[in-house]
N, C-alpha and C positions, 0 to 999 in steps of 0.2 A: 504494500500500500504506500500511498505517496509521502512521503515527510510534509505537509503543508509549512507545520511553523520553522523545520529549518530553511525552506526555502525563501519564507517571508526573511527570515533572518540575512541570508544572504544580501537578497534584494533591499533592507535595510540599509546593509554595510554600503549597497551602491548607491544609495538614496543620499547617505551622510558625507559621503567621500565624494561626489559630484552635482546634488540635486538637482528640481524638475528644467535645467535647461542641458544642453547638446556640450558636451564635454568633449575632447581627445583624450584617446587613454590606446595602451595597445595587453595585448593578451597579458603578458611579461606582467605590468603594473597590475595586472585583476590577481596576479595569479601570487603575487605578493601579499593584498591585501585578504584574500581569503585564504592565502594560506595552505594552499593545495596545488595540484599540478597544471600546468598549461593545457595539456588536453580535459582535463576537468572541467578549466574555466570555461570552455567550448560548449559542454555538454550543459554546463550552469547557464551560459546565456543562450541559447537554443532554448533551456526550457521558460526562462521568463520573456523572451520573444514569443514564443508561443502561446503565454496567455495572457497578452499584451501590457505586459509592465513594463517592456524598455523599448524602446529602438535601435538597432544596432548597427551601423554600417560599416561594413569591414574595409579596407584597403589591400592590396596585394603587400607579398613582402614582409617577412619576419620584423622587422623593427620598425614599421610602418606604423602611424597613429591611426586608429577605426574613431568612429562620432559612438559615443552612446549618451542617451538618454532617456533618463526616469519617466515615465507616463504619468504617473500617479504616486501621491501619498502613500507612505508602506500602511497606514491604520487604513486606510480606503484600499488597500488590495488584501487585507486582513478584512474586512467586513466583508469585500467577494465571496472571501473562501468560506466565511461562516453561514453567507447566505446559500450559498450551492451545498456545504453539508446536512442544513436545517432542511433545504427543500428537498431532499435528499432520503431524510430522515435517520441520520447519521451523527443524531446531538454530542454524541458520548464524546465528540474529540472537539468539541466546540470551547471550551475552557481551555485545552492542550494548546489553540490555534491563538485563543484570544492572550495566552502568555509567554508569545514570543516576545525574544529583545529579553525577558525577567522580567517582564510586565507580571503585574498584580490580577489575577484571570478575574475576581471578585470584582474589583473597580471596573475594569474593562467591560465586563459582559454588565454592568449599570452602563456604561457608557454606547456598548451597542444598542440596547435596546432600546434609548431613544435617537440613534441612531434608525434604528429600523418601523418604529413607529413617524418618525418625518416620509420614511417611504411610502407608507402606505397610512396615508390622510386617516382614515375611521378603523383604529387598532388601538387597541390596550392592552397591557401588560400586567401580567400576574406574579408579582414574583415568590417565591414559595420557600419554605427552608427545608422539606424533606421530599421523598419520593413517592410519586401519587403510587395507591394501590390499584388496584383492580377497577374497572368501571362496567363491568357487569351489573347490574343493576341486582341482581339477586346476591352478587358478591362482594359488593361496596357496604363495607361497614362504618368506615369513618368519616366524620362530618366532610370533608370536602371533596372527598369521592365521590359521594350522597348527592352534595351540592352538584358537582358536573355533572352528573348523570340526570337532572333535572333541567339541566338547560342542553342534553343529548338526545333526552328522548322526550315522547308522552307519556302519560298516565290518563286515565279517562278520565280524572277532575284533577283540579288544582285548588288550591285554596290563596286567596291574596286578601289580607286585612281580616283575618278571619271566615270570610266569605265563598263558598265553595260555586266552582267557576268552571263551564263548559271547558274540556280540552281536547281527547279521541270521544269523549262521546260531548253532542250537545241537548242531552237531554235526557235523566232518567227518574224514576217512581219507582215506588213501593206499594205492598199493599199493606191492610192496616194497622199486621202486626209487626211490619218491617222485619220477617224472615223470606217475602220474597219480593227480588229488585232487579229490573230492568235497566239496561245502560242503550242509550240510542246513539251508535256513532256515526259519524261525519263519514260523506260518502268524497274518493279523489283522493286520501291521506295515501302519501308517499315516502317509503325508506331512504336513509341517503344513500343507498344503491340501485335507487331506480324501480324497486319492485314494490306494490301495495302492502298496507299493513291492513291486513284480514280481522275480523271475528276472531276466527279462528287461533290466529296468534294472540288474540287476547285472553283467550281460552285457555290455551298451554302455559303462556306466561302465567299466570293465575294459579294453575295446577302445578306449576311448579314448586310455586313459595307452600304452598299445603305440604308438599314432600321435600320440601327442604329441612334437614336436620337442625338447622339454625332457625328459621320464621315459622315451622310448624305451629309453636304454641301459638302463634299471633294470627295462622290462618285458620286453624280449624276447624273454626265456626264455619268457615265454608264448604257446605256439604255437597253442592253440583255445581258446575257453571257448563252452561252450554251455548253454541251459538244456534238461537232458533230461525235465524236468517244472515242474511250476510251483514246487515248493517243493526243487527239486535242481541246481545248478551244477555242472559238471565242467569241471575246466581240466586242460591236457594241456601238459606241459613239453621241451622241447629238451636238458633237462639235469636229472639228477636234485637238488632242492632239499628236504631236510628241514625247513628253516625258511620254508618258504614261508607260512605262516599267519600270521608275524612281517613278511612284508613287505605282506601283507595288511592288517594290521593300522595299518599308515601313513596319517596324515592324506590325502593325496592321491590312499588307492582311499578314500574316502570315496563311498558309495554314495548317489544323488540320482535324483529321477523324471527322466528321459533329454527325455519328452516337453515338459518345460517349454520357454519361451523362454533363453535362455544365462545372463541378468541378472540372473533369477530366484531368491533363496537358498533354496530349500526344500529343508530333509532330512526327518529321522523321529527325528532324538537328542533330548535330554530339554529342549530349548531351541530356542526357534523365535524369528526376527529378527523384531520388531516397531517399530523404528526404524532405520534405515539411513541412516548422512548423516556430513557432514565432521565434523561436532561430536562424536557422539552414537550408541553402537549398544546398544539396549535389546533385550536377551533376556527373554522370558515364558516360563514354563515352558509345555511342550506338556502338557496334562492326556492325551491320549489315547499317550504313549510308552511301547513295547511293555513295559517293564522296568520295575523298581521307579521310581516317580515322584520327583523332586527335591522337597526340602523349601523353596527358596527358592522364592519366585514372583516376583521378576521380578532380574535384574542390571544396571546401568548403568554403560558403559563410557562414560567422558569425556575429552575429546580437548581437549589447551589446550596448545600447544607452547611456551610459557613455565615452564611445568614441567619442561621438559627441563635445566634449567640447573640442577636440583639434581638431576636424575633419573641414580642407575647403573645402566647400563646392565644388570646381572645382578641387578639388587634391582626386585621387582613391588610392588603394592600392593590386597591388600582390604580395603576399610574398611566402616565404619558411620555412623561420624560425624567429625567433625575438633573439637579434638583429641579422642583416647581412651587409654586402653590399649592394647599393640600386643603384639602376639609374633612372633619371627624366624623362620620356618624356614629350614632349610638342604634343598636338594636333594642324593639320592645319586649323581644322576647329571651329567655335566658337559660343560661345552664347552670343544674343544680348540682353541688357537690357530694354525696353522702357517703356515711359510713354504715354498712349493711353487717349486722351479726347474729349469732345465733340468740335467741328468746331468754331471756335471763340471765346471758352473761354478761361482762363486762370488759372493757376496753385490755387491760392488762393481762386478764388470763388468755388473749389469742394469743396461738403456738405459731401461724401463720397466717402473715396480710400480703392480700393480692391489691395493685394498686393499679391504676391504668396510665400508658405509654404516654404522659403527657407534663409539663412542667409542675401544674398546679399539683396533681395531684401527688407527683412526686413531695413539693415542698408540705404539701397535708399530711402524709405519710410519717415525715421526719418531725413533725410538730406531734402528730396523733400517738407514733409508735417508733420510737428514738433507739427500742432494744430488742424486737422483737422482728423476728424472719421474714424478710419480704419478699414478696417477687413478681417484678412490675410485669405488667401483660397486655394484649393489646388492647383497645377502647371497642368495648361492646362483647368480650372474650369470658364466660359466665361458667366456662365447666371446670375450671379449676376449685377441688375440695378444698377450700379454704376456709379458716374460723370467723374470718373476717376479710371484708370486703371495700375498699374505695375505688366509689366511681361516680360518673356523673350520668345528668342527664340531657340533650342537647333540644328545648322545644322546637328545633325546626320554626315549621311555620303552623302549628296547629298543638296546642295547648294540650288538648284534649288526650288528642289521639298517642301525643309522645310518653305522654304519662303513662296511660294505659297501654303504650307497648311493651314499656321497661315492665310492667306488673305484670305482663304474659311473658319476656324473653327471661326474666331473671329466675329462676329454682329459689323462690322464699320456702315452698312447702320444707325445704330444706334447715331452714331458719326458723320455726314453727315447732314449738315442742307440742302444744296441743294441737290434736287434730280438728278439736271443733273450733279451732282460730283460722285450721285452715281451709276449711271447711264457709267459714263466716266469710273468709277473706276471696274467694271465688265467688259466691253466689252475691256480694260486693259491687264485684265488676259486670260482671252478668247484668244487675239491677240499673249501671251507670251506663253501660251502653242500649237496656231497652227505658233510658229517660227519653224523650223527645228533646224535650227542651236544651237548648244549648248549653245555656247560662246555670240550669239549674244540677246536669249534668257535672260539669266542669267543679260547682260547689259541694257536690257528693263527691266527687274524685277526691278532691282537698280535705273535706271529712275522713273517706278513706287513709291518704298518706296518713293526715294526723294521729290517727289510729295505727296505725303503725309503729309511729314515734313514739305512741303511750305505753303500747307494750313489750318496748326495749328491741326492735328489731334494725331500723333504721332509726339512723341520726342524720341529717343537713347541717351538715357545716360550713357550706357559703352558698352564694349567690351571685352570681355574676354576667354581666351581661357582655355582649360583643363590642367593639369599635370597627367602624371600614374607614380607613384612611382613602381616600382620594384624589386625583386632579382636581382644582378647582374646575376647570373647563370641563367636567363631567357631568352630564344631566341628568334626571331623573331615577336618582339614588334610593331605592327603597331595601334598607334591608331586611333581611329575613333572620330566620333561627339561625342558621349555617350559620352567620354571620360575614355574609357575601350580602351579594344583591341581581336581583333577575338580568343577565346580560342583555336580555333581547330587547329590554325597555330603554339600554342606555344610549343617548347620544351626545355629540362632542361641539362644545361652541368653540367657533375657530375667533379669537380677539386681531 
């Protein structure tokens, strides 16, 4: 494979020893300053002739003087090479390239990417401190996985401001004991490879999270879902749930063509992956998405885990360029921290705490349990036998529904000495999901935790909400739970 950054290097040393105007020089003096052999320096300028960094015009005759001259900036033939790896999809050597010369690859890749946002007029930048996982949608566990995969795909509702909102489908009911519900979806919806997204795939999708080892507990109130036409879903429940639309609406029924290979990220949301790598994941708007189209065209998330050392862990960032003007938002909704153990014990006698892959909870950890065996794990990760448990909860965009997922994915019966708590503690949630009412729902939830609290199982030991830092020239900012904000809605004032 090609050396890119010694070759920048080179081209460098010719930059500094004669720059952008027509010098004399003959082989002999190159072959001095780099330090290598006369037929070397031949095969050195051949290849920067060839991807037009110099010009070179030779003369006959051994000691004859040749014309050379620099074309370009060595950082503007160093942005080439980043921009032809990225398009590429070749991130991994993008830091290698941006640290020629001993340059600092941190600084440099802030410096590219506004850089490469001036390119392309409606682009922002995400920069990130660790490495995205999975975006499968059944396989995304952690919050900004979650988050992508909502602006990747559909789900048949969405929820914005509390508010549950047409998405793959635009329209559905129940009947009166809300165990059985129809979804009506949108006819024309298209995959970002060109194929339709069916019923049918919303059928599988659906059926999958029921037999999923991890979302079973949180699907299996759903007892059939069938497509009884091509543009009609009907799911059939075990238990009457009025908020069923709100669990629908969860990153992980994110609906995807079934037939693909499993690898494969293609949805139909207003954002289609067109880089995918450890570096580097570049969203392009999908022009053919069924809904009003995104004003951005393209997003660049950037992965450099050096940045984690200033990064808090509830503060995001989108930008434009570095530095700029910035503005804070705050999110309304938050994540709770707790501590989960077993029914009548107490903090001191756990023999082992599981803590989750994240800074806060880490520093909880060392405040909570300063002498006792720990072992951090990842965020959302429930089967480790442990005495004792921190972890949080993240309300996304729907209050309700995040609360009462953590009550279905987490093993309390586990934490529960008495059976008829545990017992009281299901038929609970049962009663809060057949409430109607939104408000009155949400205030039985919070009855529930509290009862919780009273009988020594969980503790909440903070509360915290998100920050999105932004461009100022960024518009229509609304954040959500993730603590991001819908891409599709944002657009860019040019001053």
């Amino acid at each position: 494979m090609e050396n890119i950054k010694r070759k920048l290097e080179v081209y460098e040393i010719f930059f500094r020893k004669y720059g952008p105007v027509a010098s004399s020089c003959n082989i002999t003096e190159l072959s001095w300053l780099l330090k290598v052999s006369e037929r070397h320096v031949q095969t050195v300028i051949k290849r920067l002739v060839n991807v037009g960094w110099v010009e070179w015009e030779a003369t006959p005759g051994r000691s004859k003087k040749a014309k050379l001259k620099c074309l370009k900036e060595p950082i503007e033939a160093c942005y080439d090479c980043v921009l032809n790896v990225v398009d590429s999809g070749n991130t991994d050597s993008v830091l290698n390239i941006l640290s020629f010369g001993g340059r600092n690859a941190s600084i440099e890749l802030k410096k590219y990417l506004l850089h490469s946002n001036k390119t392309v007029p409606r682009s922002v930048c995400m920069p990130f401190h660790r490495k995205i996982g999975s975006l499968l949608p059944y396989k995304a566990i952690c919050r900004t996985e979650r988050y992508l995969v909502t602006q990747i795909f559909q789900r048949l509702v969405s929820i914005e401001n509390d508010i549950i909102c047409p998405d793959l489908a635009h329209y559905w009911e129940s009947d009166l004991s809300a165990t059985q519900w129809r979804f009506y979806l949108r006819s024309g919806v298209v995959c970002h490879d060109g194929n339709p997204l069916t019923a049918k795939d919303v059928v599988r999708c659906l059926i999958k999270l029921i037999a999923s080892s991890y979302w079973h507990s949180l699907y299996l109130n759903l007892t059939e879902i069938t497509s009884i036409s091509e543009e009609c879903v009907e799911i059939t429940l075990s238990e009457g749930d009025f908020h069923l639309p709100r669990l629908l609406a969860r990153s992980e029924a994110s609906i995807y063509p079934t037939h693909l290979s499993t690898d494969r990220i293609v949805g139909s949301g207003p954002f289609q992956v067109e880089v995918l790598s450890p570096r580097m994941i570049r969203l392009g708007r999908f022009d053919h998405y069924v809904l009003i189209l995104p004003l951005l065209e393209r997003v660049d998330l950037w992965v450099y885990e050096e940045w984690a050392k200033d990064k808090v862990c509830a503060q995001n960032q989108l930008i434009l360029s570095f530095p700029e003007k910035t503005v804070t938002y705050k999110s309304k909704y938050y994540s709770l921290f707790m501590i989960i153990k077993k029914q009548g014990s107490n903090l001191n006698s756990s023999n082992l705490v599981t803590y989750e892959n994240n800074n806060e909870c880490k520093a909880l950890a060392d405040t909570f349990f300063p002498s006792q065996t720990r072992q951090k794990v990842l965020y959302g990760d429930y089967h480790y036998q442990a005495d004792t448990t921190l972890c949080s909860i993240l309300e996304e965009s729907d209050r309700l529904y995040s609360r009462l997922a953590f009550l279905s994915l987490y093993p309390f019966k586990n934490q529960m000495v008495k059976e008829t708590d545990h017992g009281f503690f299901l038929n609970k949630v049962s009663e809060i999901k057949n409430t109607p009412d939104l408000a009155q729902a949400v205030n039985e939830l919070q009855r529930l935790y509290d009862w919780l609290q009273q009988i020594g199982v969980i503790d909440i030991v903070k509360k915290d909400s998100f920050e999105l830092i932004t461009s100022e020239s960024l518009k229509e900012i609304r954040m959500n739970g993730f603590g991001w904000c819908d891409l599709a809605k944002l657009w860019i004032v040019n001053h």
